[in-house]
Residue, then its C-alpha position, 0 to 999 in steps of 0.5 A: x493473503x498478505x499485503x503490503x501497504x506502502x504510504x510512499x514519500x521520500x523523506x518518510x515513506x510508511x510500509x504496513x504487512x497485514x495478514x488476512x484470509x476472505x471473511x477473516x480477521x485481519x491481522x498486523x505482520x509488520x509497520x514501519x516507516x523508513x525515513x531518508x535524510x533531506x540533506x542528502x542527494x535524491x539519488x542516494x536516498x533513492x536507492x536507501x529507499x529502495x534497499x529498505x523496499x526490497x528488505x521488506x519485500x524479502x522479509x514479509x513475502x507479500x502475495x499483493x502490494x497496496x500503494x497510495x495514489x499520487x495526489x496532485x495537490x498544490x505544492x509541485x516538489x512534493x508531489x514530484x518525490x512522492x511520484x519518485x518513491x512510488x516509482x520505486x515500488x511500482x519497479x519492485x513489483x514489476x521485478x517480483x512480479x506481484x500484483x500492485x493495485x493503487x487506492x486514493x486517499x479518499x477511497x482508502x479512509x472510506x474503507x476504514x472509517x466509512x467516511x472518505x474525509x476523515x481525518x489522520x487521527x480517525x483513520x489511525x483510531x480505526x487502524x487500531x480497533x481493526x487490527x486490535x492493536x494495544x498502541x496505535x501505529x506511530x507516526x501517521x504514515x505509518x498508519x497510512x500504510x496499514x490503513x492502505x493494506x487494510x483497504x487492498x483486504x476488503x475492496x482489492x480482493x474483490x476487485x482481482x477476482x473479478x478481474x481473473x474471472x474476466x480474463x478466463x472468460x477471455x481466455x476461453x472465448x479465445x480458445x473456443x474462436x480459435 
């Protein structure tokens, strides 16, 4: 299964591909982090944001997308352009109907450290050792987005199929009531 981790935001947005199979080594396709200038219109970083999306998406062919949950924290304007970068791949998925599944921050460094507080340099050390990269992923969003596929591995596989067998089960109540 390959999976797309995106770290959204509007200025610097961290995209990671990791390739694994049930039980298997995990391995890194890709990582990146398309950056949009804050001196242009939102709407216009918008759509580079978008373009670079879609060009990934095309390129990699994901079979799943993982996406950081937006955090409401403190400062409103950050949390409204993270809100607008996540849209944009959460219309993306939709489009190409792939399955996008969100994880918090918290969940997302427990999966990868064993500790939902860890921090970025913790986080980027075990995204390292997982993949058994040579050089740790630069900079932290980039990281961000791997740690996130990595987590989609081991706790969103689990997570959708359980939810395909309820909805055969479902499906096959329906059929015998009918």
């Amino acid at each position: 299964m390959r999976v797309l981790g995106v770290d959204p935001g509007l200025t610097r947005c961290g995209l990671g591909v990791v390739d694994g199979s049930r039980g298997g080594r995990l391995t890194m396709v890709a990582v990146g982090v398309v950056r949009t200038p804050g001196d242009r219109d939102t709407g216009e970083r918008l759509v580079y944001l978008q373009d670079q999306l879609d060009a990934w998406l095309d390129r990699f062919e994901p079979d799943a997308i993982a996406l950081e949950r937006v955090f409401a924290a403190d400062h409103v304007p950050t949390v409204m352009t993270t809100a607008q970068a996540s849209g944009l791949v959460l219309l993306a998925a939709a489009r190409r109907g792939l399955p996008l599944v969100t994880h918090t921050p918290s969940e997302v460094k427990a999966a990868v450290t064993g500790q939902g507080r860890a921090d970025k340099a913790q986080v980027t050390t075990m995204v390292t050792r997982i993949l058994a990269l040579e050089v740790a992923p630069k900079p932290a969003d980039a990281a961000d987005a791997l740690a996130l596929a990595i987590c989609h591995h081991w706790r969103g596989a689990g997570d959708r199929r359980l939810a395909l067998a309820a909805a055969s089960e479902r499906a096959r109540l329906k059929a015998v009531s009918s």
